[in-house]
Jmol script that loads the backbone (N, CA, C; Angstrom):
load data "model"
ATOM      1  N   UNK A   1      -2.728  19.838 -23.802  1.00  0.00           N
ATOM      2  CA  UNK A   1      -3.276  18.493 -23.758  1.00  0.00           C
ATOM      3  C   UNK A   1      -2.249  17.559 -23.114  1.00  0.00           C
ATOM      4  N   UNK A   2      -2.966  16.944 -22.456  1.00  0.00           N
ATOM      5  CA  UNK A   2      -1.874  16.153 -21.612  1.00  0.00           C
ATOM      6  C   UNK A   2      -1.989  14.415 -21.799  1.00  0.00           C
ATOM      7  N   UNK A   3      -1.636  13.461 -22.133  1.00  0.00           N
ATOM      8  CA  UNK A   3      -1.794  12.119 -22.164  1.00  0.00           C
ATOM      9  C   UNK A   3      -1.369  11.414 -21.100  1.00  0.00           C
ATOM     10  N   UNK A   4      -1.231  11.365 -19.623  1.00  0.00           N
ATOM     11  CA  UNK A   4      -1.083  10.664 -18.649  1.00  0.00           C
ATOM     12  C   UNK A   4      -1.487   9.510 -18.317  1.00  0.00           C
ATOM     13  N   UNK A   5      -2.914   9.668 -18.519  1.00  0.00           N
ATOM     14  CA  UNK A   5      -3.565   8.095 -18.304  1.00  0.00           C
ATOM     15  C   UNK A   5      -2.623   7.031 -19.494  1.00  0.00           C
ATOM     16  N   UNK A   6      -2.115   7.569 -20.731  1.00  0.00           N
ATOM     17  CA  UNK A   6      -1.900   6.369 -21.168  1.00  0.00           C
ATOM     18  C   UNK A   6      -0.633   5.896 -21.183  1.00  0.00           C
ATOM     19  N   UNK A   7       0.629   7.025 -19.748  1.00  0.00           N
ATOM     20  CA  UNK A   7       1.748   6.848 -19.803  1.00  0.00           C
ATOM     21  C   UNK A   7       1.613   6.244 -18.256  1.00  0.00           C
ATOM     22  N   UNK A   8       0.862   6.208 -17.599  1.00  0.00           N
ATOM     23  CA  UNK A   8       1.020   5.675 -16.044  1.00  0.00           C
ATOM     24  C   UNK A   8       0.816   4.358 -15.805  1.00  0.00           C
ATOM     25  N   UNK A   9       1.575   4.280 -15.016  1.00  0.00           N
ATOM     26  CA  UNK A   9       1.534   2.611 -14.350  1.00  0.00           C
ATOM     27  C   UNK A   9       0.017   2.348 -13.760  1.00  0.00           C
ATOM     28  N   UNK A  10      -0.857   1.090 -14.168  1.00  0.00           N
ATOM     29  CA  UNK A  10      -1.806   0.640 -13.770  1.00  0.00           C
ATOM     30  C   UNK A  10      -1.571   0.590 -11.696  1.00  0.00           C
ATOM     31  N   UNK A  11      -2.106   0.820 -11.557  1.00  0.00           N
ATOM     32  CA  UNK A  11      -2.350   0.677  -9.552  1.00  0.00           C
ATOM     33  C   UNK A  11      -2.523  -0.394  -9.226  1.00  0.00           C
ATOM     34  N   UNK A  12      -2.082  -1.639  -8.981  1.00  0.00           N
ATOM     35  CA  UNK A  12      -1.832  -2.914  -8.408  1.00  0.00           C
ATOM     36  C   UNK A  12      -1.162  -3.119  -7.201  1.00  0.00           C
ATOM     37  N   UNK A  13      -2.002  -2.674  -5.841  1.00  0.00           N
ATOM     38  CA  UNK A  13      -1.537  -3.469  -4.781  1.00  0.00           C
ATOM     39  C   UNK A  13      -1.933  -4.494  -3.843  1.00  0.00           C
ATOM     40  N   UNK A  14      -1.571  -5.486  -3.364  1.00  0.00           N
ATOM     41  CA  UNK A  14      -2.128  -6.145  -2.769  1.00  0.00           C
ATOM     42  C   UNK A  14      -2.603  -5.491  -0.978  1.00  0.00           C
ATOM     43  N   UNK A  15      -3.486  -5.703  -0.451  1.00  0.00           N
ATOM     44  CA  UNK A  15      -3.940  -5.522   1.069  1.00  0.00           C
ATOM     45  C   UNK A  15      -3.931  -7.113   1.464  1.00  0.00           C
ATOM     46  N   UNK A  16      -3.171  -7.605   2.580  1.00  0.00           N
ATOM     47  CA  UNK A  16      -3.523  -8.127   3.228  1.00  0.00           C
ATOM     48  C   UNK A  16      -3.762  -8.130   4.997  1.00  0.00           C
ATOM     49  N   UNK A  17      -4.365  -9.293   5.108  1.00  0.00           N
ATOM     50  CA  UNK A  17      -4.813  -9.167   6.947  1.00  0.00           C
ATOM     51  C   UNK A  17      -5.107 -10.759   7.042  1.00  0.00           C
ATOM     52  N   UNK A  18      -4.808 -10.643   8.453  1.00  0.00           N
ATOM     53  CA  UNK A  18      -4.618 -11.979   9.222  1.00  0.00           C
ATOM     54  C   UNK A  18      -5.014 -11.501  10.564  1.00  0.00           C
ATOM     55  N   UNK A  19      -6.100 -12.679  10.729  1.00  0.00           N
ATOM     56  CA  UNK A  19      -6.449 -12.420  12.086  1.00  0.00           C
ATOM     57  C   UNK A  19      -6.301 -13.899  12.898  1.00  0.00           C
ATOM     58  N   UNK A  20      -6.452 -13.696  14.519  1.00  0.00           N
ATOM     59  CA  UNK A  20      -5.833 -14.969  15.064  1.00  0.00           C
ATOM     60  C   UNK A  20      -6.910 -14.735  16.679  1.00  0.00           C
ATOM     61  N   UNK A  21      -7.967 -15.627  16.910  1.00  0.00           N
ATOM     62  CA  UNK A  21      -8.116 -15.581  18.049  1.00  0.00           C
ATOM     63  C   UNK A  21      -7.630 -16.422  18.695  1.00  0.00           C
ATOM     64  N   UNK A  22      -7.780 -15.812  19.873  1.00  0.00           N
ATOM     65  CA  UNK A  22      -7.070 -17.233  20.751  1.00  0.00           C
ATOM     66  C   UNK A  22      -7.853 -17.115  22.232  1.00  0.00           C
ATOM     67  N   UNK A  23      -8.037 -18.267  22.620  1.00  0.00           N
ATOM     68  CA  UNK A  23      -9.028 -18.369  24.029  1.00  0.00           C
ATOM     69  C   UNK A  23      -8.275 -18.449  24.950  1.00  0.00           C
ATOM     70  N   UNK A  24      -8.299 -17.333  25.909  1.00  0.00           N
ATOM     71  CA  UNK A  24      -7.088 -17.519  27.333  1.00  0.00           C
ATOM     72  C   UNK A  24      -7.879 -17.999  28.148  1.00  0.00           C
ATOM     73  N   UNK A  25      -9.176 -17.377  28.309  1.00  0.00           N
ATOM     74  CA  UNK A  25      -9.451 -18.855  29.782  1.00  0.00           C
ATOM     75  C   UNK A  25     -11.084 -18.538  29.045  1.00  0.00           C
ATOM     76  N   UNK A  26     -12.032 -19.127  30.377  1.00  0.00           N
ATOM     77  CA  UNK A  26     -13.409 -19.539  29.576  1.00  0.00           C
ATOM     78  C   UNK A  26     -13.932 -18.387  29.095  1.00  0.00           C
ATOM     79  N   UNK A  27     -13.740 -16.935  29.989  1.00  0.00           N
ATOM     80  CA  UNK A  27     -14.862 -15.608  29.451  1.00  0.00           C
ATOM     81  C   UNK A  27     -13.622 -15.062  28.803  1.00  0.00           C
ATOM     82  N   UNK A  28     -12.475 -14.985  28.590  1.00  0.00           N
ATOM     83  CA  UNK A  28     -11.434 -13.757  28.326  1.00  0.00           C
ATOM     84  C   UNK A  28     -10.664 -14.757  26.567  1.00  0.00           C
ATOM     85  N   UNK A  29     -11.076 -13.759  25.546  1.00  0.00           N
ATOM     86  CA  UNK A  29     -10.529 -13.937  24.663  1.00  0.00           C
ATOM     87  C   UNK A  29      -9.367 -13.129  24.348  1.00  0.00           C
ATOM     88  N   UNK A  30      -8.429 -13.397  23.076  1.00  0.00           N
ATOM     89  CA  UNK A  30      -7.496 -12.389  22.627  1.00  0.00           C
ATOM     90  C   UNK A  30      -7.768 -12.551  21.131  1.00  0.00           C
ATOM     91  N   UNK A  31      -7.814 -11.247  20.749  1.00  0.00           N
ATOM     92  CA  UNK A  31      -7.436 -11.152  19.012  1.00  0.00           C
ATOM     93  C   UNK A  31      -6.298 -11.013  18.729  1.00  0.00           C
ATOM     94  N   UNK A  32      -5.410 -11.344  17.863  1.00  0.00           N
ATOM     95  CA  UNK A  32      -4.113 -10.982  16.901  1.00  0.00           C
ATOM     96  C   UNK A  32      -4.570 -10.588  15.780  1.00  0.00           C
ATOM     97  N   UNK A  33      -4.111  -8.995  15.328  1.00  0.00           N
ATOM     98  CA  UNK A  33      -4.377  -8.838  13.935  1.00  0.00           C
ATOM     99  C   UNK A  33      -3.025  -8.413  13.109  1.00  0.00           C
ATOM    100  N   UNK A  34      -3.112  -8.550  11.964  1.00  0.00           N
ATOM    101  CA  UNK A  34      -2.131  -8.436  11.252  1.00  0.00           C
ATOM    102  C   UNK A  34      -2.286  -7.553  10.125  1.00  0.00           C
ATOM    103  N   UNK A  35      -2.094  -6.404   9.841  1.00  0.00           N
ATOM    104  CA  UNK A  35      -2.367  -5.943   8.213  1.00  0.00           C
ATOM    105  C   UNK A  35      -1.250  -5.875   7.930  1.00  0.00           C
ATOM    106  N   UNK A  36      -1.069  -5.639   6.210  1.00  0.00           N
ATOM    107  CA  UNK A  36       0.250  -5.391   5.491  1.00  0.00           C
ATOM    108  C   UNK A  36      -0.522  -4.812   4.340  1.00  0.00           C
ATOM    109  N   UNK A  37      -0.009  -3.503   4.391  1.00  0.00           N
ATOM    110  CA  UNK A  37      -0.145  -2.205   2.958  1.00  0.00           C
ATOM    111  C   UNK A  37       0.493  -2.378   2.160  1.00  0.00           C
ATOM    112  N   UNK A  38       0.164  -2.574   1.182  1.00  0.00           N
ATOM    113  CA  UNK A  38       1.102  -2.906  -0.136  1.00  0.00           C
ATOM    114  C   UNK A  38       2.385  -4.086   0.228  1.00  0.00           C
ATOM    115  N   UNK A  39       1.735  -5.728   0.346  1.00  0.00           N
ATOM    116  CA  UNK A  39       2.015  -6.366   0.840  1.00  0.00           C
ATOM    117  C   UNK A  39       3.383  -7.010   0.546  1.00  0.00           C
ATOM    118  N   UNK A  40       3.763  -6.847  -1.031  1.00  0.00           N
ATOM    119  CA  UNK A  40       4.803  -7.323  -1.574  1.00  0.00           C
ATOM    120  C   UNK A  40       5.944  -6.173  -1.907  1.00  0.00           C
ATOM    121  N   UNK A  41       5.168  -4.751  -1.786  1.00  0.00           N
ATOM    122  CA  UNK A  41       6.260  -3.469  -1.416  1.00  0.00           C
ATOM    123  C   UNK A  41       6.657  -3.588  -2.978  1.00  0.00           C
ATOM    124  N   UNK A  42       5.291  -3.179  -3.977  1.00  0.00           N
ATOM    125  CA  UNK A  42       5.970  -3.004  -5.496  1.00  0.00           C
ATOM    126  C   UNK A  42       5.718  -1.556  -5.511  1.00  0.00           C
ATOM    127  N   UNK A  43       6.434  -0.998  -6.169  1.00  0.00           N
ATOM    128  CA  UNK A  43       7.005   0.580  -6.516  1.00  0.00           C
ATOM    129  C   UNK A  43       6.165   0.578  -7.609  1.00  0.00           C
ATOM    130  N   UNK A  44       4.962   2.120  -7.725  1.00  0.00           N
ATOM    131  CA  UNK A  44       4.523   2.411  -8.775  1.00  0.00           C
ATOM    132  C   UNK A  44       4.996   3.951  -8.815  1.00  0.00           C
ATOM    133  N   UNK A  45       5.337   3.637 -10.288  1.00  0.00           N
ATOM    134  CA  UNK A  45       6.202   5.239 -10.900  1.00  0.00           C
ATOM    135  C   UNK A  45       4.873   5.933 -11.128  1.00  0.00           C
ATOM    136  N   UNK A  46       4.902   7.529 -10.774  1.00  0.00           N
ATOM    137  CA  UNK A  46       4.402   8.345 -11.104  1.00  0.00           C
ATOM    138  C   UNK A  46       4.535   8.611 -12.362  1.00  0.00           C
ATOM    139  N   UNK A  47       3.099   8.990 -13.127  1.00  0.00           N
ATOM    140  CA  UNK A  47       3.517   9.805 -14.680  1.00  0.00           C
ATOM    141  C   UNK A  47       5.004  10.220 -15.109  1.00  0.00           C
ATOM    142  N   UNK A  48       5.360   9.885 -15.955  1.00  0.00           N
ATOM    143  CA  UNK A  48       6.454  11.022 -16.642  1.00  0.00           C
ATOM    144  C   UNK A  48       6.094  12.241 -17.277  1.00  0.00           C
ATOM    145  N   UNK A  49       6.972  13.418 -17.018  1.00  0.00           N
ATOM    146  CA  UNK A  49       6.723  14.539 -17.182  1.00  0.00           C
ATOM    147  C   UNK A  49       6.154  14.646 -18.828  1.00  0.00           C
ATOM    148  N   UNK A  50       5.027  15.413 -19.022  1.00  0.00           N
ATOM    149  CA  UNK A  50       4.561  15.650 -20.422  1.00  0.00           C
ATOM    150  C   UNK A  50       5.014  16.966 -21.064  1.00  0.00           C
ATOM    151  N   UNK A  51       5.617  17.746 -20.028  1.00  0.00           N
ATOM    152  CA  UNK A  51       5.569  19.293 -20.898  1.00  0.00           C
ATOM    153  C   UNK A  51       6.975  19.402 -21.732  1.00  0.00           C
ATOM    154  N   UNK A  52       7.019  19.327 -22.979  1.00  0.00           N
ATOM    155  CA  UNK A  52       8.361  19.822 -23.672  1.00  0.00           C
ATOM    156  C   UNK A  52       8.587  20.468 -24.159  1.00  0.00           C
ATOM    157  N   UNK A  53       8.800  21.280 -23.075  1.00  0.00           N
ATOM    158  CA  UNK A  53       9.496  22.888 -23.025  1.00  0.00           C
ATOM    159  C   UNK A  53      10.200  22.630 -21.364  1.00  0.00           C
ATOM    160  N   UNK A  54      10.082  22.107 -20.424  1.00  0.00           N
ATOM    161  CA  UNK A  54      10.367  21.753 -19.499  1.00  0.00           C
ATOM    162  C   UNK A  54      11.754  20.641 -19.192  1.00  0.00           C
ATOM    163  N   UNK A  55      12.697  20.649 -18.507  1.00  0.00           N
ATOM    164  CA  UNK A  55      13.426  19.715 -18.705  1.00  0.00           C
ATOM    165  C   UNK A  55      13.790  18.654 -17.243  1.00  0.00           C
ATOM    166  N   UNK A  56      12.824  18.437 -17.160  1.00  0.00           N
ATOM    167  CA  UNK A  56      11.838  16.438 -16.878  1.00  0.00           C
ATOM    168  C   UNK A  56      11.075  16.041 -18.188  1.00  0.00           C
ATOM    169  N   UNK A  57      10.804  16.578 -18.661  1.00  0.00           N
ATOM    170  CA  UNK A  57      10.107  16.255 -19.955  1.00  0.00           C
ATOM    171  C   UNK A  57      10.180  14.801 -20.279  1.00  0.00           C
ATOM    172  N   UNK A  58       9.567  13.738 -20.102  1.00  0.00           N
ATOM    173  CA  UNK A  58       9.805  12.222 -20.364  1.00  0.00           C
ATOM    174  C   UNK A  58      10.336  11.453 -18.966  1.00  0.00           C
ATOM    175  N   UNK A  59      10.657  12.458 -18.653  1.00  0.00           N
ATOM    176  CA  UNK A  59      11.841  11.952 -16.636  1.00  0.00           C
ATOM    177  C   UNK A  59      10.366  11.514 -15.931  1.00  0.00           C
ATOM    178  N   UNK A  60      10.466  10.254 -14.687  1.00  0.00           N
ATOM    179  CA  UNK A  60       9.961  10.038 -13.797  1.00  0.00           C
ATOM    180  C   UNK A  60      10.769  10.363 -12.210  1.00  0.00           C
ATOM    181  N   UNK A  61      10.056  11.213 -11.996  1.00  0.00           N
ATOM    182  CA  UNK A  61      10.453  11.953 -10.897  1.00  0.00           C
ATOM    183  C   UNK A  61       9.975  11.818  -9.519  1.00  0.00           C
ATOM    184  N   UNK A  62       9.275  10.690  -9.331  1.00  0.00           N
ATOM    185  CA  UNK A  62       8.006  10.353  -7.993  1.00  0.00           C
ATOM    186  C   UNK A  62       7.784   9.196  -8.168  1.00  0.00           C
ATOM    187  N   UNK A  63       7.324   9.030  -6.513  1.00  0.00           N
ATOM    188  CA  UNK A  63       6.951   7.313  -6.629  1.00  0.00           C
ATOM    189  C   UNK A  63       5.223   7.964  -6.405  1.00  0.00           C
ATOM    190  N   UNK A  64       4.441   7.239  -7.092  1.00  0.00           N
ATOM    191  CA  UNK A  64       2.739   7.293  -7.166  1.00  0.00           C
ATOM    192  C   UNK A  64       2.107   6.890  -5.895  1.00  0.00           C
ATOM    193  N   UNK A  65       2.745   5.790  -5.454  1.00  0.00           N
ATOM    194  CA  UNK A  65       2.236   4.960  -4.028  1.00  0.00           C
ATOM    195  C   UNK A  65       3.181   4.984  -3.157  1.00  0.00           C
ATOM    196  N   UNK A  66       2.390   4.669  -1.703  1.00  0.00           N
ATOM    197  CA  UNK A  66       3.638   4.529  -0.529  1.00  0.00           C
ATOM    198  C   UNK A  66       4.101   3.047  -0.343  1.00  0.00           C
ATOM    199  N   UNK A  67       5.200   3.027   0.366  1.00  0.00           N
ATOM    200  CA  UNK A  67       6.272   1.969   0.405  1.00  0.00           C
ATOM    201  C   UNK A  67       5.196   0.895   1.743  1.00  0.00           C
ATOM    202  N   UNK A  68       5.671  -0.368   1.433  1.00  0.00           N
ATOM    203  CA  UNK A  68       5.088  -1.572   2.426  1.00  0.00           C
ATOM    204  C   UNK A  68       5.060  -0.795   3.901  1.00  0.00           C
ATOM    205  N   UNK A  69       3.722  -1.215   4.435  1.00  0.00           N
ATOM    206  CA  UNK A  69       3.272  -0.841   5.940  1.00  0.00           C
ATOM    207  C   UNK A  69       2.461  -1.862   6.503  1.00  0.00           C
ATOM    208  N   UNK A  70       3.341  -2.458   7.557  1.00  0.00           N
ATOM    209  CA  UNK A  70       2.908  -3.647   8.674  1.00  0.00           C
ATOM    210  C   UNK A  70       1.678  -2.990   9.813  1.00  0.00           C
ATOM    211  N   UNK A  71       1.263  -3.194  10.223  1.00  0.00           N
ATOM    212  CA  UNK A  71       0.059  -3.115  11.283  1.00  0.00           C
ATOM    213  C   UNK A  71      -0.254  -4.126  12.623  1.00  0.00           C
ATOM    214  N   UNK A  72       0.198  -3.926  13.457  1.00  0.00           N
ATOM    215  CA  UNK A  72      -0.177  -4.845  14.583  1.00  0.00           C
ATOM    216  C   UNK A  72      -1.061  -4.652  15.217  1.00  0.00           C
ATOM    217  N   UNK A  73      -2.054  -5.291  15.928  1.00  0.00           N
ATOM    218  CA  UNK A  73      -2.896  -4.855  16.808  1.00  0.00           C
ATOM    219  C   UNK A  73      -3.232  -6.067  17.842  1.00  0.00           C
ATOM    220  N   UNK A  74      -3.631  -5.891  19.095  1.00  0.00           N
ATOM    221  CA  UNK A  74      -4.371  -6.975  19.609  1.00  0.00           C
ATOM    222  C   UNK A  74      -5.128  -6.525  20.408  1.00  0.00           C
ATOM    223  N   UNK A  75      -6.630  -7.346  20.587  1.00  0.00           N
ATOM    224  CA  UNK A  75      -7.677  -6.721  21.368  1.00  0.00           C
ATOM    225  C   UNK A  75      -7.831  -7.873  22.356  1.00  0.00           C
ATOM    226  N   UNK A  76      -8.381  -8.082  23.875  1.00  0.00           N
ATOM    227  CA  UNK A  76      -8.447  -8.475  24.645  1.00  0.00           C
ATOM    228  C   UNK A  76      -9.995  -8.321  25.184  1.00  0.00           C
ATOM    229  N   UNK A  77     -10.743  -9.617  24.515  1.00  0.00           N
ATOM    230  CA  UNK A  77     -11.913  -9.448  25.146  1.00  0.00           C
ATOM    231  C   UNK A  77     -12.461  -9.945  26.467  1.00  0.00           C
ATOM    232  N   UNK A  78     -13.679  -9.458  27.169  1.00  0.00           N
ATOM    233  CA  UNK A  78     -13.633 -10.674  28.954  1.00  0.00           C
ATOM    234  C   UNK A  78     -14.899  -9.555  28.867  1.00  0.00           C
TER     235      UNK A  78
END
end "model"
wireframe off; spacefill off
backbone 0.3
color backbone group
């Protein structure tokens, strides 16, 4: 029997995005986009080990989520 759900960190990350048009002449637009993955880059610990007979037993040994990721993009419409 394993109790994990009630030793793990709740999953709280933020997504954000920003977008930006901008008009270069009368037919030709530009987009700016912006994402950010896990926007504030908070660390969620993986479970701690449950088996004791094992020695992690109680140890957190992993991060659960990945670390902050920026995103650029721009599209050029006409």
């Amino acid at each position: 029997m394993t109790i994990d759900l009630l030793s793990e960190q709740a999953l709280n990350e933020w997504q954000m995005s920003f977008v930006k048009r901008v008009p270069i002449t009368a037919r030709v637009r530009g987009q700016i986009n912006i994402e950010l993955l896990n926007a504030f880059n908070q660390t969620i610990y993986a479970a701690p080990g449950t088996d004791p007979t094992n020695a992690t037993f109680g140890k957190v040994t992993s991060q659960f989520n990945l670390p902050q990721s920026v995103q650029l993009a721009f599209k050029l419409q006409f």
